[in-house]
N, C-alpha and C positions, 0 to 999 in steps of 0.2 A: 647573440651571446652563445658562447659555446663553453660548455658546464660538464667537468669530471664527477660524474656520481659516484658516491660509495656506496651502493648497495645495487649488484644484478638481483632487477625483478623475477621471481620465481611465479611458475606457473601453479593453481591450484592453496588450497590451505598452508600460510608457512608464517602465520603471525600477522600482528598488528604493523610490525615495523614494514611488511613486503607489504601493505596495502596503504599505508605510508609511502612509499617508494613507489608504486605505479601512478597514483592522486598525482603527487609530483610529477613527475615524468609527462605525465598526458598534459599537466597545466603548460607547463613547460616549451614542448613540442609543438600544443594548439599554437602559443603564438608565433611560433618560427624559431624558437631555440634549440641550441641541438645538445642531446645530451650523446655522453660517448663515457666509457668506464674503465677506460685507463688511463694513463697519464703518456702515452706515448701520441698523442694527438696534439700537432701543431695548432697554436693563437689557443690554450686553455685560457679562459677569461677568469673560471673560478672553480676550485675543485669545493665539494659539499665533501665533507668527512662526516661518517655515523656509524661508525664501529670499531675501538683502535683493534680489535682480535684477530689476528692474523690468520687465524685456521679457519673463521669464519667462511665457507665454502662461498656465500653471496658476496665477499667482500675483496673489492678488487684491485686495494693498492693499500698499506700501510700507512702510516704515521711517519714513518721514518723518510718512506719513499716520496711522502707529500712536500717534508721538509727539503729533501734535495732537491724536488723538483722547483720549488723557489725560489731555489739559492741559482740557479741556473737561469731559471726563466722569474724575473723580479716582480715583472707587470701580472703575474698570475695572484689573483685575492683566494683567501681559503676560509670559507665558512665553516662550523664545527656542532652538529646538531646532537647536544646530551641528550640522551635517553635510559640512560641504566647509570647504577647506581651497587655498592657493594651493599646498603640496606635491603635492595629488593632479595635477594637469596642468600643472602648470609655469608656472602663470600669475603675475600680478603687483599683483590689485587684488582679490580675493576676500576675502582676511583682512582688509584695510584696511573690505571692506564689513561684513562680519561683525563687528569690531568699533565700527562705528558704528551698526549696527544694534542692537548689544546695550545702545547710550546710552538705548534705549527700554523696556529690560528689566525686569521684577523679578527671574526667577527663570532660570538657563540652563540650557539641558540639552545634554550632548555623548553622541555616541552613542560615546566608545571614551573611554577614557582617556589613548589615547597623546591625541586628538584633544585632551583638556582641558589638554595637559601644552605645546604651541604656543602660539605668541603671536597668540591669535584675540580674545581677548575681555580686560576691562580688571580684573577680580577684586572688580568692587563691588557684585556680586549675590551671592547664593547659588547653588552649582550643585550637581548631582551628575551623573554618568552613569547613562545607560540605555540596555543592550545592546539592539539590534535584535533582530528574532524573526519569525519566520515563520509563517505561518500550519498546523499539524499536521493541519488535517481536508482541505486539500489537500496539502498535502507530507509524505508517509508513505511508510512504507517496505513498506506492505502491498501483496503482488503481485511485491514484486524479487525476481527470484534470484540468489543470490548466487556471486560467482564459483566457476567447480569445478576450478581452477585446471589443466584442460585444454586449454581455448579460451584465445582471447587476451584479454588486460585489457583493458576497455573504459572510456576514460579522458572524462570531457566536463567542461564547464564552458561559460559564459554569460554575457553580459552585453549590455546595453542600447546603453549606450556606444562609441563607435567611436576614444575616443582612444589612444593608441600604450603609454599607461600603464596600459591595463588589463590590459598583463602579453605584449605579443606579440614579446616576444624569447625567452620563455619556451614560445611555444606555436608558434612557427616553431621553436623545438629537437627539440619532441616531434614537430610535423610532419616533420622531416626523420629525426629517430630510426626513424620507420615504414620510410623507407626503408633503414635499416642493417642489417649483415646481425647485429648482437646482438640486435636487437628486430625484425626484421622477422618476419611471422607470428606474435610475441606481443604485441603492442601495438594497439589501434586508439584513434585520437581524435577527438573530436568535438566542433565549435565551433557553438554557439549564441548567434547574436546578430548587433549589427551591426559590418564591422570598417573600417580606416582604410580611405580610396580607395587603387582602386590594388592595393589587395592581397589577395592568392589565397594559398592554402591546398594544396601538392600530391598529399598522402596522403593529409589529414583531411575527415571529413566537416561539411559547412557546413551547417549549417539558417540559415532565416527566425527572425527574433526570436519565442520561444514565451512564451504568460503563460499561468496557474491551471494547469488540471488537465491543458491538454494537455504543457506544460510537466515538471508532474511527473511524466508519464506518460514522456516521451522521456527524463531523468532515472533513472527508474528503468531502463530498458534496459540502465542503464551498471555499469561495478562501484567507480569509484573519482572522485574530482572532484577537481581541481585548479583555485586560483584562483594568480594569476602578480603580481595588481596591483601599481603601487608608490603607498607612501603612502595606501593604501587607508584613510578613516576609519571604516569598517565593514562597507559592502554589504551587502546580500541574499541577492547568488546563491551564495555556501558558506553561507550557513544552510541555503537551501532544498537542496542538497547534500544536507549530513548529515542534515535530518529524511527524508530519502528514502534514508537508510541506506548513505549512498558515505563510505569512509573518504575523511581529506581529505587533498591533498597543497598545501603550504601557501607562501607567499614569506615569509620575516621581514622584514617590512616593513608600516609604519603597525599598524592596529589586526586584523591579521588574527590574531596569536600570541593575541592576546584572547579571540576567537571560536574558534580551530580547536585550539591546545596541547593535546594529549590524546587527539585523536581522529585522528588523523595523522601522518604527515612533513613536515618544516619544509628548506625549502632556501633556498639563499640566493639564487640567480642562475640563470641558463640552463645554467650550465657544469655544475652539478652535480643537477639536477634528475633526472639520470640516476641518478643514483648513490640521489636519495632514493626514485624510484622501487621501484628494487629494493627497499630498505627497509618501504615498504608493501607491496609485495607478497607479503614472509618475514614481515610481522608483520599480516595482511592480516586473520585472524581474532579476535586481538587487537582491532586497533581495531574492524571490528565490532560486540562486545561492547562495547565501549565507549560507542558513538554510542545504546547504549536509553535512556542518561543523560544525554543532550547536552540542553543548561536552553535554548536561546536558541530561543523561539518566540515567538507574538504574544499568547498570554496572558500569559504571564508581563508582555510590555512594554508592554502596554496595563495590565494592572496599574499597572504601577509608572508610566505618565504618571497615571491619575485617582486615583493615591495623591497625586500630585504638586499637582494642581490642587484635588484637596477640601484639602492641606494650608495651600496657597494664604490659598483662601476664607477657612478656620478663622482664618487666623493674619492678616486682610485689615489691620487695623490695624495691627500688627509691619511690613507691607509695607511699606502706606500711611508708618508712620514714618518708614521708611529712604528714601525716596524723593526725589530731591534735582533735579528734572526740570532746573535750570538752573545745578546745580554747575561745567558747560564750555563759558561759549556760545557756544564754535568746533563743539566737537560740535555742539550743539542745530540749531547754523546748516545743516551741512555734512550731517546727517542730512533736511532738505528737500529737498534734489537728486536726484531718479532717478539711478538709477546703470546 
């Protein structure tokens, strides 16, 4: 099978979505498929779309250019993997791209199911979800130790991202909580990544943005993870959390109750993050035991993409049938625009 990716893999720290993109690719390649990242490659079997954004530096063919390439070559299937959302940053033109990119679709994939349950895409594909995962031969929990609940709780969490909704009204609470005298000398936190301009951290410890092993390695130092995002459509960085054996502390919000319910405390806002805190902490061995059974890693979800795509192939005519390239040709039009 020979498979058009949308996303060149970048080397070093560049998000959840590029380690995404390599998990795939390695699954991919293990078994003798060949992945190639533009569309000018004869016998394309199936292009993967994951980003309609045209200036997207990793991203190597459009929406527009996907739909042509169909119209010429019929036998090519197009998979379409949602992951953003105009909830997660507050934006105003994301879901508008997202859904005229999936006019080029056969098959969609979302990675959460709050994410499938928005008004992203138009319901004339088949879709299912597939949980993101992490990769377990780097991120494990072998070598952590675990809190002895004598020292102070060492709290961290990470992200690539620098916008204001990756949760930092909730991590300016816990940075100032270090300072109070309920939590001061029990508590330490640590921020990994990159954050808005502008803004400092006064108790907590700041890293440089960490990728692979040195990553899980700083990860493991810690005893518990906390992600704060809002509208989050799934992330990475509390997968790679929990396979490194940090119970999670969690925001109810977007697709995170998906990923973390069971392995954690769930809070709602900054105001009470305190209160779930404590809560982890009294039920600290509990979750624990809990996180030897947490499912969400990159087998399983590379699994379940080349179940997706040999299902594809199998069923190419069932596709080919449903396929209606010129059912709206305002879409067909308005998907040749970079965006």
């Amino acid at each position: 099978m020979r498979i058009a990716f949308g996303h060149r893999p970048q080397s070093g720290p560049w998000g959840g979505g590029n380690r995404f993109a390599k998990a795939l690719i390695e699954a991919l390649e293990e078994r003798g498929d060949e992945v190639v990242y533009g569309l000018g490659h004869p016998g394309i079997d199936i292009i993967l779309m994951v980003d309609p954004r045209s200036r997207n530096p990793v991203v190597p063919f459009t929406p527009g250019a996907v739909f042509r390439h169909v119209l010429r070559h019929p036998r090519t299937l197009v998979a379409h993997r949602i992951n953003e959302c105009d909830e997660r940053k507050g934006t105003h033109t994301m879901n508008l791209r997202l859904r005229l990119a999936n006019y080029a679709a056969d098959h969609t994939i979302f990675i959460g199911r709050w994410l499938a349950d928005l008004d992203l895409w138009r319901g004339e594909t088949p879709f299912r979800v597939i949980h993101n995962g992490a990769d377990r031969r780097v991120f494990t929990d072998a070598g952590r130790a675990p809190w002895n609940r004598n020292e102070p709780f060492r709290l961290v969490t990470h992200h690539w991202g620098a916008h204001a909704n990756k949760g930092f009204d909730v991590y300016d609470r816990l940075d100032a909580m270090m300072g109070e005298p309920t939590w001061q000398g029990r508590l330490e936190f640590t921020y990994i990544g990159n954050v808005p301009g502008g803004h400092a951290l006064r108790h907590a410890r700041h890293l440089a943005p960490l990728d692979g092993p040195d990553l899980a390695a700083e990860l493991r130092r810690h005893h518990g993870y906390v992600t704060a995002s809002l509208n989050e459509p799934a992330g990475m960085h509390h997968i790679e959390g929990a396979l490194c054996g940090l119970p999670l502390l969690f925001r109810n919000s977007g697709a995170l109750p998906e990923y973390c319910a069971g392995f954690g405390e769930m809070f709602e806002n900054a105001n009470d993050v305190g209160e779930a805190l404590g809560k982890l902490l009294a039920r600290y061995d509990m979750h624990c035991a809990a996180l030897r059974d947490y499912p969400h890693d990159s087998a399983r979800m590379c699994a379940a993409y080349l179940s997706t795509f040999d299902f594809m192939i199998e069923n190419r005519q069932e596709v080919l049938a449903r396929r209606r390239p010129w059912r709206d040709p305002l879409s067909a039009f308005l998907i040749q625009f970079p965006w």
